[in-house]
Each structure stands twice: as C-alpha cells, then as structure tokens.
C-alpha positions as CSV (number, residue, x, y, z in Angstrom):
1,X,42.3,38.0,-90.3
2,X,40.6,40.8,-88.6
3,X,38.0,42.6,-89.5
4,X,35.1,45.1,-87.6
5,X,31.5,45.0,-87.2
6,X,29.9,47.5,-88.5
7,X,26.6,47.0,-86.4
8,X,28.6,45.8,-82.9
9,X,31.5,48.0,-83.3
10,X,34.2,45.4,-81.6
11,X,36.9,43.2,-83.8
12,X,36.5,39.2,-84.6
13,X,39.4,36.6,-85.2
14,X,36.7,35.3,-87.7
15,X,34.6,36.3,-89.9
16,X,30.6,34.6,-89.3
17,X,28.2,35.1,-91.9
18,X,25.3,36.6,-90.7
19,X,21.9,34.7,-89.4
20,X,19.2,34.1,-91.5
21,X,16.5,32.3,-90.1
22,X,15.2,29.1,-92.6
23,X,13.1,25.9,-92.2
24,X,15.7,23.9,-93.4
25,X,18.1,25.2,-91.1
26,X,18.0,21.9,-88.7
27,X,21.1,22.9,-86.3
28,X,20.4,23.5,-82.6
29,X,23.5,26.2,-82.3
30,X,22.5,29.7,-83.7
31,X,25.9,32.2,-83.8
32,X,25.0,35.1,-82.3
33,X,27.1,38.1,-81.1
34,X,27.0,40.1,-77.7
35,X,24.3,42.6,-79.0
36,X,21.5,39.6,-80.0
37,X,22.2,38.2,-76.9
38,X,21.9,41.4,-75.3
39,X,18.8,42.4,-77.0
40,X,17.6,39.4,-75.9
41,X,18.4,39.3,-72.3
42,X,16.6,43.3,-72.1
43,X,13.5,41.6,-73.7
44,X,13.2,38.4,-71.4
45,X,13.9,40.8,-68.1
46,X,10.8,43.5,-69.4
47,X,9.1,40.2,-70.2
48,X,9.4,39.1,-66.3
49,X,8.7,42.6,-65.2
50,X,5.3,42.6,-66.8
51,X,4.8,39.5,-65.1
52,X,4.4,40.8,-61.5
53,X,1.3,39.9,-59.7
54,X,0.2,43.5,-59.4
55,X,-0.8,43.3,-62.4
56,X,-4.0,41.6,-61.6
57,X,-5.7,39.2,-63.1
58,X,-5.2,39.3,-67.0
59,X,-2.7,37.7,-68.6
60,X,0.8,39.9,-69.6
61,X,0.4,41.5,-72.9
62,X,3.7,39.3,-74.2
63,X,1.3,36.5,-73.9
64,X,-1.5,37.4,-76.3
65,X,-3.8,38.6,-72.8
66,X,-5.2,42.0,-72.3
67,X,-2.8,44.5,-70.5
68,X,-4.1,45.9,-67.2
69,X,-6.6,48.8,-68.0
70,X,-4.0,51.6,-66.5
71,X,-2.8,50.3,-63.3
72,X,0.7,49.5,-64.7
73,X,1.9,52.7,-65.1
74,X,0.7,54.6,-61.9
75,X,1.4,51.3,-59.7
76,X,5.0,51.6,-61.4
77,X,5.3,54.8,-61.1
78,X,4.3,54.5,-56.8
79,X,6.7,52.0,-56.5
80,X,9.3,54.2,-58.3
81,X,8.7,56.8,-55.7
82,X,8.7,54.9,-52.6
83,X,11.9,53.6,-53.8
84,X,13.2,56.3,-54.0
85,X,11.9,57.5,-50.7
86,X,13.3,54.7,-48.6
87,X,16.8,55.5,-50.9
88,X,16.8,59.3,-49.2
89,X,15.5,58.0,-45.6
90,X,18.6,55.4,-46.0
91,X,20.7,58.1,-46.6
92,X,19.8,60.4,-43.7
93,X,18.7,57.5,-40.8
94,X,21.4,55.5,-39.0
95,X,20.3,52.1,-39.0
96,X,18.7,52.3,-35.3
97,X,17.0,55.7,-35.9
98,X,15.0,53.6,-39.2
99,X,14.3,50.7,-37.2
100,X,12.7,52.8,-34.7
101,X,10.6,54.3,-37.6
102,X,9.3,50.9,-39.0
103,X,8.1,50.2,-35.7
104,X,5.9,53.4,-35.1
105,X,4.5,53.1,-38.7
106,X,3.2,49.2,-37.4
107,X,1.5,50.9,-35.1
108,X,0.9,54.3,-36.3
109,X,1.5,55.0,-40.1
110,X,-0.1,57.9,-40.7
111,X,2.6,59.5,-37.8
112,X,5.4,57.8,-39.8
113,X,4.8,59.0,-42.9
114,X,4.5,62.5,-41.6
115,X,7.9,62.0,-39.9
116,X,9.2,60.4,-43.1
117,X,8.4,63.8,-45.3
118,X,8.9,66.2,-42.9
119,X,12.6,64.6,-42.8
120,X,12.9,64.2,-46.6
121,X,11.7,67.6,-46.6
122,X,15.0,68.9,-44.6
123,X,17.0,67.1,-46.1
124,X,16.3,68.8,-49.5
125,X,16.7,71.8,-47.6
126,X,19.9,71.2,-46.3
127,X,18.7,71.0,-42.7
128,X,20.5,67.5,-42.3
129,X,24.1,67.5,-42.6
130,X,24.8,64.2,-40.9
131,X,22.9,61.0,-40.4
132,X,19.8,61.3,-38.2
133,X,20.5,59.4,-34.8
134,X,17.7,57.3,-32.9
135,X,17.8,60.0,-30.4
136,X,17.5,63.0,-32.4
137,X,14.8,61.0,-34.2
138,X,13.0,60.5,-30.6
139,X,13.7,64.6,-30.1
140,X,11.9,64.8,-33.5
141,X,8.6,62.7,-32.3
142,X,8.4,64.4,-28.8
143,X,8.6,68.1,-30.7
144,X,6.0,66.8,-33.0
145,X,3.5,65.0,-30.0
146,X,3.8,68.6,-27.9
147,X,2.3,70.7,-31.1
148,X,-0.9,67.9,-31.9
149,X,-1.1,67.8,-28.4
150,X,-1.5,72.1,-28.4
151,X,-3.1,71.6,-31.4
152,X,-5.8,69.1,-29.8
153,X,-5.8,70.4,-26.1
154,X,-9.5,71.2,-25.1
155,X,-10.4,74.8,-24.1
156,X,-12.7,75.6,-21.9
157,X,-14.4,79.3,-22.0
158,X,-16.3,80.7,-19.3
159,X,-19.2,83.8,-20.2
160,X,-20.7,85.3,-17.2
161,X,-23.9,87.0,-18.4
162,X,-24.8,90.4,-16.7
163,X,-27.6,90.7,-14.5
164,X,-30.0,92.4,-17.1
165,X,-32.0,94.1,-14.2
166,X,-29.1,96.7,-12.8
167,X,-27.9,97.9,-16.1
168,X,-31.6,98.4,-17.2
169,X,-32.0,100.9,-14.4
170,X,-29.6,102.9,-15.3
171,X,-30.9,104.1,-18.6
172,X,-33.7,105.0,-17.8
C-alpha cells in the first residue's frame, strides 16, 4: 500500500502514524522521516557555529548564556568577506604567484593587502584574463616599489637670495 506525505512530499511502503511526544512513551526508537532528521541536523550545525571561540567569553545563546553584545554579526560578516577574498585571489593566482604573496604579507601586510585589492580590483574589471604567474606578480611589486619610491624620494630645493644692495641702487 502506497501512500504520500503531505508534509515530506516522497511515497512510503508503510504507513507510520505520526509522533507524539508522551511520558509514558518509554521506547528508545522515535520514527522519524528525512525532514525531522533534517531539521535537526541544520539546528545541531547552527548550534556548533555559535559555538566558535570568537565569540568571547559568554556562553552560546542555545545554552541559556548571554549572546555576544554585537560582535557575532560583523566578525561573521569579516570572515564572510575574507572568504570570499581568498576565493577570487584563488581564482586569479597560480599556486606559486599566492605562495609568494603569503610570504610578503609575513613580513609586510600592509603591501600585501594593497597588492591583494589592487588585483581583485582588475579582475572585476576584466584586466586579468588568465591566472596571474609568480613572475608577473613580481612585475606587479617592482611597478608598485618604483611609484612609493617616487612617491617618497626626497627633493632637495636650492633659493639663492639676491644681493639686496645692487638692486636697491637701481631704483633710486
């Protein structure tokens, strides 16, 4: 006999009667079809997610603590976007052109990060068409050393002063 969910949409051998929770219910095995168990599974992973340890120190707001006073949402929303930063550099970098850029933001990171938008930055353009190599990357640093280096290049400006007592002559 085969009959269809009305909730679940799919088609049982058997028919189950549905579950009703009761204290004198003593069995251990609870039927339960793919969408309870599915249900459940979302609500045990979000569960775990609030969890991490950036939250700080209060307890996880599924566990009767305060939630953190609104770092969860900008801290997720950070790591959302570096995500999906090091998605779009994984996309454009060969794999020795990205290795090259993990070790100049060790030493430098504020140089690395420009280097990381200004490429994510062309490749929203449409400037890349093709992976990045480690030596175009390395053309890429030396182009952007030569303009701070211009940028930061001391000039040195020399004013002669006139000898004030030949001009004054002259007037009068």
């Amino acid at each position: 006999m085969e009959c269809q969910s009305a909730v679940v949409g799919i088609r049982t051998s058997s028919i189950l009667p549905p579950y009703t929770p009761s204290s004198s219910s003593t069995s251990h095995h609870i039927p339960m079809d793919d969408a309870e168990l599915q249900a459940i599974r979302q609500a045990r992973l979000r569960e775990l997610q609030s969890q991490q340890p950036s939250r700080g120190p209060s307890a996880p707001s599924g566990f009767g603590g305060a939630p953190a006073a609104g770092g969860g949402d900008d801290e997720s929303k950070r790591q959302a976007e570096e995500d999906a930063r090091g998605t779009i550099l994984a996309q454009i970098l060969a794999p020795a052109a990205r290795e090259r850029l993990r070790r100049i933001e060790l030493v430098r990171a504020d140089r690395a990060r420009g280097v990381e938008n200004m490429l994510i930055q062309m490749a929203r353009t449409g400037q890349i068409r093709q992976k990045v190599s480690e030596e175009e990357l390395i053309g890429l640093l030396e182009e952007i050393s030569g303009q701070e280096s211009k940028r930061n290049q001391t000039k040195i400006v020399m004013q002669r002063r006139r000898d004030l007592d030949e001009d004054d002559d002259d007037w009068d």
